[in-house]
N, C-alpha and C positions, 0 to 999 in steps of 0.2 A: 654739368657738374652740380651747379645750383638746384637744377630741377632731381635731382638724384639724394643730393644731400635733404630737400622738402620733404620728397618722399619715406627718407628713413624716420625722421622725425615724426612724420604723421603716423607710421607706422607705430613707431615707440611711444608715442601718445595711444594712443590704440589700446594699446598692451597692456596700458598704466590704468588707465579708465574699464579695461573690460579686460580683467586678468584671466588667463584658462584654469577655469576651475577642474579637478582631478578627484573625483570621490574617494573614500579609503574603501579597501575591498571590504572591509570587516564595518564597515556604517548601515546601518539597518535603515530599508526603502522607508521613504514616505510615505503610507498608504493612506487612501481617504475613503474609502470602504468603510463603512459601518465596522466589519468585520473580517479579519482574516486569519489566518494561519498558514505556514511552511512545517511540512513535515518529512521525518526520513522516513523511508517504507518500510527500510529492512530494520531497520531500531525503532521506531515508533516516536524518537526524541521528538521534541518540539524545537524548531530553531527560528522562530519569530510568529508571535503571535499579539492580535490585536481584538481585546472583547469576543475572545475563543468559544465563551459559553455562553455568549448572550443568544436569548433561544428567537430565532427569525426565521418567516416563512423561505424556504430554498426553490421554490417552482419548481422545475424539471431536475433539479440535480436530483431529487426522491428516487426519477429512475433509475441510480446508483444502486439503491436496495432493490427495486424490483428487477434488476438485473443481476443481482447475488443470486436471488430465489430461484431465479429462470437457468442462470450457469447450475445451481446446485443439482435444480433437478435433472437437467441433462443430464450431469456426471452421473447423478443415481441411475441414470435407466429409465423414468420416468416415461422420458419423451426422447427425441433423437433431431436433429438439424432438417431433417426431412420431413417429418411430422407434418401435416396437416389440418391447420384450427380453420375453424369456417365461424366466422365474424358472426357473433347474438346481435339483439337489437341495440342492446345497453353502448354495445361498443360501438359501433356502428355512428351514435347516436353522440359521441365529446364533442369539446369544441377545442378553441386552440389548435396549437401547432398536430395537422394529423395528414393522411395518405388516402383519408378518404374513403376508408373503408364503407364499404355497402351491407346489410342484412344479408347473413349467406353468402357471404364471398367469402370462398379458401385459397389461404396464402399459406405458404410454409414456416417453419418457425426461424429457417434461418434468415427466411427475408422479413417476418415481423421483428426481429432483433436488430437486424439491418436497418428498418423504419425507426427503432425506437432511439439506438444511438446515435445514426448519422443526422435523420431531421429531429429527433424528439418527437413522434407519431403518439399524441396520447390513445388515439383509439386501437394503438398496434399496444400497447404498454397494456391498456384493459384488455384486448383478445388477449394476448399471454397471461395474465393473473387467471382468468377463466380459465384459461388451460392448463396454469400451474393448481388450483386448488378449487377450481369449479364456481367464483363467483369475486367479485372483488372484494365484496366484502371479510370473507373468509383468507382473499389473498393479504388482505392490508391487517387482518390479524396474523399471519403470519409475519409481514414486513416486522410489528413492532416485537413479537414475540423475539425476530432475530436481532431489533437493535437492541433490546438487554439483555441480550445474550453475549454483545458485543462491548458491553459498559455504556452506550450512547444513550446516558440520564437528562439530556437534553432532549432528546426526542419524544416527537409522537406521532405517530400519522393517522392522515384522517382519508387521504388514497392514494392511487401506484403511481398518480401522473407527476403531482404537483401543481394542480390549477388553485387556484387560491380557497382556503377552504376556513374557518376558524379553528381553531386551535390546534393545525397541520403545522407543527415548529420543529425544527431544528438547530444545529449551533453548525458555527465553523470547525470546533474538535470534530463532532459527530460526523460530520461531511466528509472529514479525512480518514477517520477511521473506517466508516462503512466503506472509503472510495481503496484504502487500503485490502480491506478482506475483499473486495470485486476485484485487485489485480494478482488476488490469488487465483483467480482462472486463465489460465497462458490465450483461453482461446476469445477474449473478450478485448483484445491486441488486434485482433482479426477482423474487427470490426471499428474500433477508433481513429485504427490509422484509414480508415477511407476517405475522400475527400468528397468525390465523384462516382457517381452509381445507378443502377436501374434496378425497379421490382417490375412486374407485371407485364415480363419480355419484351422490358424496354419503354415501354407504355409511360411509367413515371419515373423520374429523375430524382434520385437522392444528390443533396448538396452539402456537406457538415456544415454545423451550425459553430464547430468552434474552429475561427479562423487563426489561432494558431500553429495548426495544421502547414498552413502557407509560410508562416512569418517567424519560427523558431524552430533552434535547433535543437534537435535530441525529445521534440514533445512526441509522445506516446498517448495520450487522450483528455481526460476521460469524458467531461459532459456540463456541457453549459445550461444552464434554464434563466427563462425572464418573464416575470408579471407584473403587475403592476404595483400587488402589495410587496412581491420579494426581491422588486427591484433588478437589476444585471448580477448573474453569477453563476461562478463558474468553479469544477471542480479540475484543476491541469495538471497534468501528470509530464514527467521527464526525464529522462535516464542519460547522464554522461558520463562515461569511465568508472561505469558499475556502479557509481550514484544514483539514488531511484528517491524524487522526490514528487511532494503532493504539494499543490499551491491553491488554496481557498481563499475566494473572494466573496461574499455574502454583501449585498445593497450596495452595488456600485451606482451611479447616477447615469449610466451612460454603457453600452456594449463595449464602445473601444475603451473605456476605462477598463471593465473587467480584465480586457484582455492583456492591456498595459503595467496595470497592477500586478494579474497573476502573474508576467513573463519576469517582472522587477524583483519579487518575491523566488522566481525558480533563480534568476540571476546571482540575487544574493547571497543562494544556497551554494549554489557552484564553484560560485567565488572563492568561498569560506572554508566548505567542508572538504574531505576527501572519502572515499570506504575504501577502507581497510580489510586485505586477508587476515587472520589473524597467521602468523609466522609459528614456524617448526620450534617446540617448547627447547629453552636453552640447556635444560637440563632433559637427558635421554629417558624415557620411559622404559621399565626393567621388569620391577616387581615389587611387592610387598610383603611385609615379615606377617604370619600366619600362629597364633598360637592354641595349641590344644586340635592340633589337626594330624591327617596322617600325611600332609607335607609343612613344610615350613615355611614357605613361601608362595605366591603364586603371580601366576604372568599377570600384567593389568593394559589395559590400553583407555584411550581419551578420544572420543569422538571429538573433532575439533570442525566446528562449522559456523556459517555465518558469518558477516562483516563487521567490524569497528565501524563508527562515524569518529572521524578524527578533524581536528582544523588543520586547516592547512600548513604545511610548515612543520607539524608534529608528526610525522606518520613513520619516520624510524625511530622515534622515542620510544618504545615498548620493549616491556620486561616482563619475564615470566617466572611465575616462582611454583612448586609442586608440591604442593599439603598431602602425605598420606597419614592417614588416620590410625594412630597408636591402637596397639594392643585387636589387633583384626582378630575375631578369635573365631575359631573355626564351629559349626559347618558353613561354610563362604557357599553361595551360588553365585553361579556363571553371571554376570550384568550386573552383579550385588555394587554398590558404590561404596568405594575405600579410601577414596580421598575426591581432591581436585585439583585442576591445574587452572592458575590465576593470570588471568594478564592487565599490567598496570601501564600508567604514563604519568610523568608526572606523580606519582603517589596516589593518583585517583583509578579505580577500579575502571580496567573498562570491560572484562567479560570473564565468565567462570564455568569449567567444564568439567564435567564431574572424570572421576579416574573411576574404572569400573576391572572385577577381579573378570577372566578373560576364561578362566575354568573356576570348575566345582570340587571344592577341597572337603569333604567329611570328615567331623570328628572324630578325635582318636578312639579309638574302642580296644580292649585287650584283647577280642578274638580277634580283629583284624591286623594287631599286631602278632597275634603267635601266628596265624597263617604265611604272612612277611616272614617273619623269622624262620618258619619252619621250612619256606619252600626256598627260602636261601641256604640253609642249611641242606636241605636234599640234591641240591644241584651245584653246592661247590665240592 
């Protein structure tokens, strides 16, 4: 009994000295990254950010854009997953992380995609610029032509790989937005999630470089790079219960920092947020009153799409209110917009959809009133 009664004591000494610490879900990680950001996909919100715009080299995350260019061209027709690029000297010739390529060696394009996401192949990164625009240099006017097309005022690139170059910078925003517009291609899914893999019938073994892959749940990609001026980093992508978030780490000191950081960052988001459908408008959609037309009203309907970001805890608080726009006066076309319907929480706006007329109502005219009238009149 004595040695039983010790034991609780020590125990409760224990407790006292080294109490369990319990984080709040809503406390924002610790990061020690130079730089980071969490972002939603499907909103674009920012939901923790650290020195977002500070403009720093990103080594291999770059291949994020030169894999925008490569998915776009596919989708154009360009080129096709089959396609055949036979390796110039230039390419042949990188250094860093590559696959080795030879002068004259042809590999297809879905396996130089395959080399550039799973290991970061810079010489598979150059054969594809050359086969998307005929030279790299021509390809990396392309890259910057599309990050201001994209708003990424941080940027600039100087090549497709990301080996350390002068004045080749980026920001944590820019990372997540270009990493954003690369998961508008469903078929670049098809390549992150690989862990394990062969090119050259076997011959060479692809291994993913972002070990997340292994160690988290709901990670969907996208792409780590390391140099020495741009430090560990990594672009991590994550979907849980139709939450789709970006997790940017920019100059970690260390790989498993990146990796720790960016999972703490997708955590935090998970924790916190939820997506939201937006719900069936409270009030019925019907029609609109029409004036100086040859009807008087007309059908209207609300394309309703997309998700809310809501916190957690809030996601039956929504209300919806139906704006149609006074005095609609005719001739209306078909998709013309005649109001919107509003959905709020709290009093804060979270999304607005336009109400749009559903037919085409023509102005009144007196001949097409006496034709009405007259053919009513012949057939009663």
């Amino acid at each position: 009994m004595k040695k039983l009664i010790s034991l609780l004591l020590i125990l409760l000494l224990m407790l006292n000295i080294c109490p369990i610490i319990t984080a709040k879900a809503d406390s924002q990680p610790d990061v020690t990254a130079p730089a980071a950001l969490l972002m939603d996909y499907e909103t674009g919100k920012i939901l923790y950010e650290k020195n977002c715009h500070e403009k720093r080299p990103c080594a291999s995350i770059t291949k994020v854009m030169t894999l925008c260019l490569i998915f776009e061209s596919i989708e154009s027709g360009k080129f096709g997953y089959d396609t055949i690029v036979t390796t110039s000297p230039y390419a042949a010739a990188m250094d860093g992380s590559d696959i080795w390529l030879v002068e004259g060696e042809q590999m297809s394009v879905n396996d130089l995609i395959k080399a550039i996401v799973v290991v970061s192949a810079n010489d598979a990164a150059v054969a594809m610029a050359e086969c998307v625009s005929g030279s790299e240099a021509a390809f990396v006017q392309e890259m910057n032509k599309k990050a201001k097309s994209l708003g990424m005022n941080d940027t600039t690139f100087k090549n497709c790989n990301g080996l350390d170059e002068d004045g080749h910078v980026t920001s944590a925003y820019d990372v997540a937005v270009m990493s954003r517009e690369l998961m508008k291609h469903d078929d670049i899914y098809n390549y992150t999630s690989i862990w394990l893999d062969y090119i050259r019938d076997g011959a060479t073994q692809l291994v993913n470089t972002n070990k997340l892959l292994k160690s988290y749940n709901g990670i969907t990609g996208l792409k780590t790079g390391t140099t020495s001026k741009a430090g560990a980093c990594i672009s991590a992508t994550a979907q849980r219960d139709g939450l789709n978030l970006i997790s940017v780490i920019l100059g970690a000191a260390t790989t498993s920092e990146r990796f720790d950081e960016a999972a703490a960052l997708l955590d935090y988001g998970f924790a916190n947020y939820s997506s939201v459908t937006p719900p069936l408008p409270e009030e019925p959609l019907s029609s609109a009153a029409v004036t100086k037309g040859m009807k008087t009203e007309t059908a209207v309907k609300c394309d309703i799409n997309g998700k809310f970001l809501m916190k957690k805890g809030e996601e039956t608080n929504i209300a919806s209110e139906t704006q149609i726009s006074e005095n609609i006066e005719a001739p209306i076309k078909q998709g013309q917009t005649v109001g919107k319907l509003i959905y709020k929480s709290n009093g804060i706006v979270l999304g607005e959809f336009p109400i749009t007329a559903a037919e085409e109502i023509a102005a009144i005219n007196f001949k097409d009133v006496f034709l009405v009238l007259f053919n009513s009149f012949i057939t009663s």
